[in-house]
ChimeraX commands (.cxc) that place a marker at each C-alpha (Angstrom):
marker #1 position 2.11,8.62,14.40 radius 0.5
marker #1 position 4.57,10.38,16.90 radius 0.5
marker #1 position 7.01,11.97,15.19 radius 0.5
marker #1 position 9.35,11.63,17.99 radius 0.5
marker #1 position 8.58,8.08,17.49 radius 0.5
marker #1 position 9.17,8.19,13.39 radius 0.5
marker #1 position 12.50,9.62,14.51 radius 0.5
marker #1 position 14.05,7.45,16.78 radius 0.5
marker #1 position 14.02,4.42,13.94 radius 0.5
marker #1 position 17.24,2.94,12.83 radius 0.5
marker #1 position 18.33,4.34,9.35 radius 0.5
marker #1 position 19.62,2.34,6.24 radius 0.5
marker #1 position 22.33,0.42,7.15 radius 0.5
marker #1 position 25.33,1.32,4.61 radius 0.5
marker #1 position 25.72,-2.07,3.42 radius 0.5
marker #1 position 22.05,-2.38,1.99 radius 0.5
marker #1 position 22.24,-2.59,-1.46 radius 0.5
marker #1 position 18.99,-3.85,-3.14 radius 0.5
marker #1 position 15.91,-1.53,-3.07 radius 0.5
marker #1 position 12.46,-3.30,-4.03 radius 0.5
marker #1 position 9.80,-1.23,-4.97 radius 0.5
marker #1 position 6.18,-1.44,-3.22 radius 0.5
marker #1 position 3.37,1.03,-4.44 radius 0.5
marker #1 position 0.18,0.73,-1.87 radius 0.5
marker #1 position -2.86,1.28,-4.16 radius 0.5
marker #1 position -6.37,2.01,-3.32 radius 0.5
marker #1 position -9.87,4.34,-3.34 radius 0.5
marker #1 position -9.87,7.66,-1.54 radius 0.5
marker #1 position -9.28,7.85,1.93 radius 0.5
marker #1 position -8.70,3.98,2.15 radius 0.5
marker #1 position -5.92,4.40,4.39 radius 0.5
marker #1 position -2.48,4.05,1.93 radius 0.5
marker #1 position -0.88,7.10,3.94 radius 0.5
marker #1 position -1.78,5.64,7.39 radius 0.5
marker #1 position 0.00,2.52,6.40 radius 0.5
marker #1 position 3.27,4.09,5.18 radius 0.5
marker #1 position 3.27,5.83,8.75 radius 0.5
marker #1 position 2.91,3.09,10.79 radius 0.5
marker #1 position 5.23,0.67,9.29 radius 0.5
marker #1 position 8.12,3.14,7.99 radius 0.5
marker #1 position 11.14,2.92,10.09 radius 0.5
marker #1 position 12.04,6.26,8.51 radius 0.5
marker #1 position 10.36,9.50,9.11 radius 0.5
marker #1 position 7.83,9.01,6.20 radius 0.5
marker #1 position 7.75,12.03,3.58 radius 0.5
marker #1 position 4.10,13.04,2.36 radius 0.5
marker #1 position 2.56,15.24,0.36 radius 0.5
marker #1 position -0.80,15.52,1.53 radius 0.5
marker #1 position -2.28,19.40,1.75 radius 0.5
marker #1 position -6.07,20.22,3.44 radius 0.5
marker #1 position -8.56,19.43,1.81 radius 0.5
marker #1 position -10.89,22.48,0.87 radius 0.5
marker #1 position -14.65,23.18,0.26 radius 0.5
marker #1 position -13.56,23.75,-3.55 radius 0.5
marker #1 position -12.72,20.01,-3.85 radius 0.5
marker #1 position -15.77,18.76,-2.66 radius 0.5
marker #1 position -16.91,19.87,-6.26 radius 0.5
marker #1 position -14.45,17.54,-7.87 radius 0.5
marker #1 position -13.77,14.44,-5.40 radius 0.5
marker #1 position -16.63,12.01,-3.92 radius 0.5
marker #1 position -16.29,13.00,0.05 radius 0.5
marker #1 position -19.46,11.60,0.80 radius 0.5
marker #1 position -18.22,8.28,2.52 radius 0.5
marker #1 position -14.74,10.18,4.22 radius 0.5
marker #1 position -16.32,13.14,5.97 radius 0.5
marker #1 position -13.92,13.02,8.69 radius 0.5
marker #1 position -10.90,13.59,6.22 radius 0.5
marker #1 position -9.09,17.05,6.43 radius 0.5
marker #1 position -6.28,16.01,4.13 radius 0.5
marker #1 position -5.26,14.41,0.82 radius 0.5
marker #1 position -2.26,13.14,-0.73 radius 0.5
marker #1 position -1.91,15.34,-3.81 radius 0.5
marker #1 position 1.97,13.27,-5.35 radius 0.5
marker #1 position 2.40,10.33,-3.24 radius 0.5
marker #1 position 3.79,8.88,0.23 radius 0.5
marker #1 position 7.28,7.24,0.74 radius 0.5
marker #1 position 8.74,5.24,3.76 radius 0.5
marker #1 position 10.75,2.17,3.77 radius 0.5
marker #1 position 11.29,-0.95,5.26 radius 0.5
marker #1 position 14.45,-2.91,5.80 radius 0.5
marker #1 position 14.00,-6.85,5.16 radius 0.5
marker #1 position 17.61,-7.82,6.03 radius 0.5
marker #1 position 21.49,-6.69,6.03 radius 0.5
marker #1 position 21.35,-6.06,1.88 radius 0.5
marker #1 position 17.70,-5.65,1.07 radius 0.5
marker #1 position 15.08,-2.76,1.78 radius 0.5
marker #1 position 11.69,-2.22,0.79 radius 0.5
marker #1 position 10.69,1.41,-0.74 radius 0.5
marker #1 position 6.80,2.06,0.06 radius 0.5
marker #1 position 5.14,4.30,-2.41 radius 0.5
marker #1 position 2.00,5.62,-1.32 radius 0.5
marker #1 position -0.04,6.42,-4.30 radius 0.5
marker #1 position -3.10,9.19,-4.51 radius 0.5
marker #1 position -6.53,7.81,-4.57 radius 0.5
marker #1 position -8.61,10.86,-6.42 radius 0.5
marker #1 position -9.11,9.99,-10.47 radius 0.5
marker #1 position -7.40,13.62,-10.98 radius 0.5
marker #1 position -4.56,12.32,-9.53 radius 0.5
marker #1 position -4.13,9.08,-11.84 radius 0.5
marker #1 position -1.87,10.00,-13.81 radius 0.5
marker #1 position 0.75,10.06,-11.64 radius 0.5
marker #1 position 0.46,6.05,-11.38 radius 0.5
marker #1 position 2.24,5.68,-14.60 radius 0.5
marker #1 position 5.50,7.27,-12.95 radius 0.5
marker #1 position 4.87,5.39,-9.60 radius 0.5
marker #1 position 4.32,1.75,-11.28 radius 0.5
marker #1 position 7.85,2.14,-12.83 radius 0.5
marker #1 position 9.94,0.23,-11.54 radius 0.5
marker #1 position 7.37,-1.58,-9.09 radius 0.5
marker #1 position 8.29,-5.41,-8.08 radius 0.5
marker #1 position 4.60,-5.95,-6.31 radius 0.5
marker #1 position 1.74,-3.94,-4.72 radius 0.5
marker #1 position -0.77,-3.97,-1.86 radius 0.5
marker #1 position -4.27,-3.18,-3.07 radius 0.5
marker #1 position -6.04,-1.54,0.26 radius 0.5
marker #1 position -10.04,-2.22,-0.01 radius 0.5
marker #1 position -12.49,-0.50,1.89 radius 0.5
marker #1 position -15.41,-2.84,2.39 radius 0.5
marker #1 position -18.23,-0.06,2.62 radius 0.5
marker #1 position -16.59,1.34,-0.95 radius 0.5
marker #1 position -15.73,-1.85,-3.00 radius 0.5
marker #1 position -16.25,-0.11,-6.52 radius 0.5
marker #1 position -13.23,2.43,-5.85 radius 0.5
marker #1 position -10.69,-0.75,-5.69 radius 0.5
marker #1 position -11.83,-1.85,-9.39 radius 0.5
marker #1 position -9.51,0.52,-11.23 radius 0.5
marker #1 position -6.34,-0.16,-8.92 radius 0.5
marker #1 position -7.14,-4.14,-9.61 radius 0.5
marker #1 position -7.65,-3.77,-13.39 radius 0.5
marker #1 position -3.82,-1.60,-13.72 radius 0.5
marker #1 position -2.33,-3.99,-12.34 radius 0.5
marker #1 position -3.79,-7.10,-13.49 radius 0.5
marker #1 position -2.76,-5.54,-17.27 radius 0.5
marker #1 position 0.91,-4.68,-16.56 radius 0.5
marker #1 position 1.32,-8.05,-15.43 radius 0.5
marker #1 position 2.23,-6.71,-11.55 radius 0.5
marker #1 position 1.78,-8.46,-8.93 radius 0.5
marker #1 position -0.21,-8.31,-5.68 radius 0.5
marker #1 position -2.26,-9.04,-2.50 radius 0.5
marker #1 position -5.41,-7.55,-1.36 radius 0.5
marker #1 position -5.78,-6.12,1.89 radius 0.5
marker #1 position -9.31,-5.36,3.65 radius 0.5
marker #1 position -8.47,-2.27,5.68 radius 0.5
marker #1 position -11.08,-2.23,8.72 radius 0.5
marker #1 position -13.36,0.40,8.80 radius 0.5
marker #1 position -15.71,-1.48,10.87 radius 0.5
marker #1 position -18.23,-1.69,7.04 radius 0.5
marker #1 position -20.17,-4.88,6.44 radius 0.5
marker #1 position -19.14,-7.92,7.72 radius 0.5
marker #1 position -18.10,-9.66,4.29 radius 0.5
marker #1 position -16.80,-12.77,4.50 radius 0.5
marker #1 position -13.41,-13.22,2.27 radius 0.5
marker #1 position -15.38,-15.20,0.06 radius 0.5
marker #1 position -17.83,-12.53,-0.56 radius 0.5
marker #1 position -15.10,-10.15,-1.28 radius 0.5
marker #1 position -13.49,-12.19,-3.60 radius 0.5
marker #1 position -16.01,-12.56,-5.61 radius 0.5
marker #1 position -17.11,-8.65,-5.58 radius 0.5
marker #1 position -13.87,-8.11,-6.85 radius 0.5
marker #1 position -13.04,-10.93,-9.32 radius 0.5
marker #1 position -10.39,-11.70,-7.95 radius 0.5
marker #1 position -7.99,-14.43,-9.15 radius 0.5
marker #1 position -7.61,-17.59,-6.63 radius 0.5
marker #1 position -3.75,-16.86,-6.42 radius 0.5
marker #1 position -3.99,-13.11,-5.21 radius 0.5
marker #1 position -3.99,-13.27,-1.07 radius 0.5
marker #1 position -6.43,-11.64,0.34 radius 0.5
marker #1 position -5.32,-10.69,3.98 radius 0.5
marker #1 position -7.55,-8.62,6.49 radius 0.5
marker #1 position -5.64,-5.67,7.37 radius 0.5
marker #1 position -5.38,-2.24,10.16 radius 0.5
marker #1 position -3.41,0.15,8.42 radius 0.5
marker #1 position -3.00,2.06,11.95 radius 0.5
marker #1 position -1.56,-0.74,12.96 radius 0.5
marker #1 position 2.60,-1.47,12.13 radius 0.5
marker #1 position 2.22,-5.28,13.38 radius 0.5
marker #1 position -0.66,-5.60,10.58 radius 0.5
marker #1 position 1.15,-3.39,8.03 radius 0.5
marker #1 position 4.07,-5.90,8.75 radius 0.5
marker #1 position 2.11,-9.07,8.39 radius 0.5
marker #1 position 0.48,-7.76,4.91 radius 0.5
marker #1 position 3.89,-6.80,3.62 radius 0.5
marker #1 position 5.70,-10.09,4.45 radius 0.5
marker #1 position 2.54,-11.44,2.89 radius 0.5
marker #1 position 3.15,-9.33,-0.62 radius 0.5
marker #1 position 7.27,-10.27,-0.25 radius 0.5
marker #1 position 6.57,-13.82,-0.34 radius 0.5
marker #1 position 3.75,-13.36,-3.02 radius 0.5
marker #1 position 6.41,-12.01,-5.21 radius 0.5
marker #1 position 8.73,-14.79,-4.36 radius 0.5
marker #1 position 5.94,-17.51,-5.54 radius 0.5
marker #1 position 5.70,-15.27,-9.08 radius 0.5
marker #1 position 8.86,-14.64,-9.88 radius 0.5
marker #1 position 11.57,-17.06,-10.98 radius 0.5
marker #1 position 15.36,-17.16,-11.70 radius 0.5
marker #1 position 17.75,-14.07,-10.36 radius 0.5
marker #1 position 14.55,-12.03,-9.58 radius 0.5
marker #1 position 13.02,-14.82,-7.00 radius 0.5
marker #1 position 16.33,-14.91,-5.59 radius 0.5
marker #1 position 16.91,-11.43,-4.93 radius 0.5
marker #1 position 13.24,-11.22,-2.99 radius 0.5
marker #1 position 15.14,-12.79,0.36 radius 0.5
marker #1 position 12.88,-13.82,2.74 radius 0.5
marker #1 position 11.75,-10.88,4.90 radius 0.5
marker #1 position 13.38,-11.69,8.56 radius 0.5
marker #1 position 11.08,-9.73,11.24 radius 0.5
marker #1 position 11.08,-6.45,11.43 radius 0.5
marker #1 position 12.70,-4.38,13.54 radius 0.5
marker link #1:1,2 radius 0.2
marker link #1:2,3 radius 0.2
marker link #1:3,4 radius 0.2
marker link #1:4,5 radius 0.2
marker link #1:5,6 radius 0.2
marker link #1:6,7 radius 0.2
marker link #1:7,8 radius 0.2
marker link #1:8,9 radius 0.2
marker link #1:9,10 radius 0.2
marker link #1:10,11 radius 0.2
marker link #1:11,12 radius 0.2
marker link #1:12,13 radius 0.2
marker link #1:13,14 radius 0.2
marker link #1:14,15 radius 0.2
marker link #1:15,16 radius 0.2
marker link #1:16,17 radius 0.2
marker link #1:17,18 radius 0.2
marker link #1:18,19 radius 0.2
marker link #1:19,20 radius 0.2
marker link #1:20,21 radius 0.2
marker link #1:21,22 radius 0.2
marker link #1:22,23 radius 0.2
marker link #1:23,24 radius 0.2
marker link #1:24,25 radius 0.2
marker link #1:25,26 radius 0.2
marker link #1:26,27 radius 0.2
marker link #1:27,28 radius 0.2
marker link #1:28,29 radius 0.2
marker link #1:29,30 radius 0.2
marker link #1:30,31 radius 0.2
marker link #1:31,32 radius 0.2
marker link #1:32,33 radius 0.2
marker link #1:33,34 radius 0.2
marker link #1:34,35 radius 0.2
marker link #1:35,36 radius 0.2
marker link #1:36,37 radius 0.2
marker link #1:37,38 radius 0.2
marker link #1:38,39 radius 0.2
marker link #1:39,40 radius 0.2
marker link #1:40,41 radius 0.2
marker link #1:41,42 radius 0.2
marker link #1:42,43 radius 0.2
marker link #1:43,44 radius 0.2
marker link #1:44,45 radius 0.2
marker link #1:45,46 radius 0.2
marker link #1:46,47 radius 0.2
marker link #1:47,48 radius 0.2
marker link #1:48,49 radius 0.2
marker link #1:49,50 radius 0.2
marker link #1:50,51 radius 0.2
marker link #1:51,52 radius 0.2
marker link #1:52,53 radius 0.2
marker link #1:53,54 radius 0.2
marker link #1:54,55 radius 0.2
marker link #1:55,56 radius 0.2
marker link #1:56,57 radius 0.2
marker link #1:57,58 radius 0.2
marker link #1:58,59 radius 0.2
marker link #1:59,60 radius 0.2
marker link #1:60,61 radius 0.2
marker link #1:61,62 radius 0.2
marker link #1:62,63 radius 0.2
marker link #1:63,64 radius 0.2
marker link #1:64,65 radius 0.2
marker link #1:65,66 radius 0.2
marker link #1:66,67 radius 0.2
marker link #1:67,68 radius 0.2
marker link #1:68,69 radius 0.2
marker link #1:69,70 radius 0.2
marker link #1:70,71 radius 0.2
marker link #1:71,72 radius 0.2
marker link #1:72,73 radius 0.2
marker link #1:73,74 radius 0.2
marker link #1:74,75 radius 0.2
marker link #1:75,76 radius 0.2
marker link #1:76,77 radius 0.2
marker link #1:77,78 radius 0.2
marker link #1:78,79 radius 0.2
marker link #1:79,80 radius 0.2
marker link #1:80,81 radius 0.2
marker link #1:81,82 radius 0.2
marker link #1:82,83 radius 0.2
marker link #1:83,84 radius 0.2
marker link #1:84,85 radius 0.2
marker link #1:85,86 radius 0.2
marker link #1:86,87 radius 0.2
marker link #1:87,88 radius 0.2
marker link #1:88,89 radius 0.2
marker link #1:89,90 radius 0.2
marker link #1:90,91 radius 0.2
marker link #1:91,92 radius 0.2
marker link #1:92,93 radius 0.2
marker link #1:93,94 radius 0.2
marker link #1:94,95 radius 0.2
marker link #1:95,96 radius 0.2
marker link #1:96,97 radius 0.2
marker link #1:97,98 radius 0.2
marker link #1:98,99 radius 0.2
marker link #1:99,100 radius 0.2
marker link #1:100,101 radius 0.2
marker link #1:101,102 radius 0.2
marker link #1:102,103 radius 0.2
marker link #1:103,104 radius 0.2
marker link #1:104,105 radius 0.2
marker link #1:105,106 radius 0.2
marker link #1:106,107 radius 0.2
marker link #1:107,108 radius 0.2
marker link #1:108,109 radius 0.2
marker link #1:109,110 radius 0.2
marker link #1:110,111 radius 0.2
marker link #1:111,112 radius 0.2
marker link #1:112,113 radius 0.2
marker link #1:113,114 radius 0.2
marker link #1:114,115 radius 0.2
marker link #1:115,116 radius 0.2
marker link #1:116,117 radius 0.2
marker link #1:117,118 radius 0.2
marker link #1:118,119 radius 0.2
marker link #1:119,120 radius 0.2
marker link #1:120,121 radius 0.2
marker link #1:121,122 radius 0.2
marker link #1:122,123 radius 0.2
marker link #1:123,124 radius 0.2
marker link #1:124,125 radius 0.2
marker link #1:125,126 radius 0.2
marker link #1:126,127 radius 0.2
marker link #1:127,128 radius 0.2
marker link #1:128,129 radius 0.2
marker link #1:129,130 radius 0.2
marker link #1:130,131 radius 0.2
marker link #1:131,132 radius 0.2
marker link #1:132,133 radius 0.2
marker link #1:133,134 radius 0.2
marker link #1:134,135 radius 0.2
marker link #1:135,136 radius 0.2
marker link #1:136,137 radius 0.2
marker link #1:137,138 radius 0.2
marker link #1:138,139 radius 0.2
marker link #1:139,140 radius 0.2
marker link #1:140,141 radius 0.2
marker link #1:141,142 radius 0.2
marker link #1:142,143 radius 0.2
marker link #1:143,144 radius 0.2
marker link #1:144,145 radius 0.2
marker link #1:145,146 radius 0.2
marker link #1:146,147 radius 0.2
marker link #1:147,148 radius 0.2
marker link #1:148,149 radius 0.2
marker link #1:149,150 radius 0.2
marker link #1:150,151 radius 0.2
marker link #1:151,152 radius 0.2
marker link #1:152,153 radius 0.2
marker link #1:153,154 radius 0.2
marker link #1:154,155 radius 0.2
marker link #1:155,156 radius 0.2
marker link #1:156,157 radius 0.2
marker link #1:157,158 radius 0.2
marker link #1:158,159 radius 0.2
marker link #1:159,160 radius 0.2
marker link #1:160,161 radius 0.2
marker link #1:161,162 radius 0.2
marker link #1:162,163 radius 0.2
marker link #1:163,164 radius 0.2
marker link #1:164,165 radius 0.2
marker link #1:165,166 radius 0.2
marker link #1:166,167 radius 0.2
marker link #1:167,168 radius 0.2
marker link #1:168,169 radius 0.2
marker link #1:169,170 radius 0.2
marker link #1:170,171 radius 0.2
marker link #1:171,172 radius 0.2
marker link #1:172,173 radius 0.2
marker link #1:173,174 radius 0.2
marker link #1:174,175 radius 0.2
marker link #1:175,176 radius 0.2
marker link #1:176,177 radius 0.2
marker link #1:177,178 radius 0.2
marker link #1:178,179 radius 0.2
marker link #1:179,180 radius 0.2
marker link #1:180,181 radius 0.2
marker link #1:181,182 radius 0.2
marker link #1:182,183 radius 0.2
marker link #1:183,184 radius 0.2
marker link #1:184,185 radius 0.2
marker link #1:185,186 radius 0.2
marker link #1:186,187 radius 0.2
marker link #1:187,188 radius 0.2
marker link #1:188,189 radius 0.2
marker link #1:189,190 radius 0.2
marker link #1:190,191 radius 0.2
marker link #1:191,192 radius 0.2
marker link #1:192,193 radius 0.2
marker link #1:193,194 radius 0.2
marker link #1:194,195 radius 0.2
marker link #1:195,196 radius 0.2
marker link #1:196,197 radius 0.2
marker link #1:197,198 radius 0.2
marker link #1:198,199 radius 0.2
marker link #1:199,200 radius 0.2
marker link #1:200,201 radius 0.2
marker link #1:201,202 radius 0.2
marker link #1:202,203 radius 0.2
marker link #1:203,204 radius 0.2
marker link #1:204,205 radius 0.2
marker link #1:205,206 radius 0.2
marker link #1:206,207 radius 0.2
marker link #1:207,208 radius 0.2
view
């Protein structure tokens, strides 16, 4: 994204006062740093470094040879949803080395967007499985790569899902998607959680 562009967005209003945690999840190269881009309305920070011939020894490249860069710690943008409530986007790193840093990032974590690459189903199993056992919840989101043409049936079933995780087609270049699979998460959240936690999950108005 431009930076000029990342830039010019508005910053935290003064009066916001609740922060809800988001971690995007995901394979390699699925797209979780092109999503905190295009949807942060801050300049997002990143920690990705170029990629080098010495990691093709360690990490599977074989499906992402277009990739120069990884993130090696994670991404962070954020998101207001209204005058009191913003949304903090963790970004986490794909590669099995990087793992575990996912204990750190889940802390904390009100929901999370699983990102699914349709030609690479497999490296979404472990994301899935974390977060099914802490009890966190989230959506699925088919990033488009242009892969097979699975229906959301199909995927649903390759991954097991339960009926009562969304599964929402998704273009992580795109900030109108990234919006719409957010919003989709926020009210997921608001459907799991009850009492003072439901209540504090406001509605997401659009974003600016």
């Amino acid at each position: 994204m431009d930076s000029a562009a990342s830039d010019a967005r508005s910053p935290l209003g003064a009066s916001a006062d609740n922060g809800l945690k988001i971690v995007i999840v995901g394979g390699f190269g699925v797209g979780k740093t092109t999503m905190v881009r295009s949807v942060s309305e801050i300049r997002p920070l990143n920690t990705e470094e170029t990629m080098t011939l010495a990691g093709e020894a360690v990490d599977d490249i074989s499906a992402v040879r277009a990739k120069t860069a990884t993130t090696v710690a994670f991404d962070f943008g954020r998101i207001t949803l209204d005058a009191r409530n913003v949304l903090y986007l963790f970004g986490a790193p794909g590669q099995e080395r990087f793992w575990f840093l996912w204990d750190r990032l889940f802390s904390g974590t009100l929901g999370a967007v699983v990102l699914v690459d349709t030609r690479r189903i497999d490296d979404s199993w472990y994301a899935i499985d974390r977060l099914e056992r802490q009890g966190t919840p989230f959506i699925v989101a088919r990033n488009d790569f242009g892969g097979p043409g699975h229906t959301h049936a199909d995927l649903r079933a390759a991954l097991d899902l339960d009926p009562q995780v969304p599964l929402v087609d998704c273009d992580a270049r795109s900030r109108e998607s990234g919006k719409h699979t957010l919003i989709t998460l926020v009210q997921h959240i608001k459907n799991q959680y009850g009492g003072p936690t439901a209540q504090a999950v406001t509605s997401p108005r659009e974003f600016a």
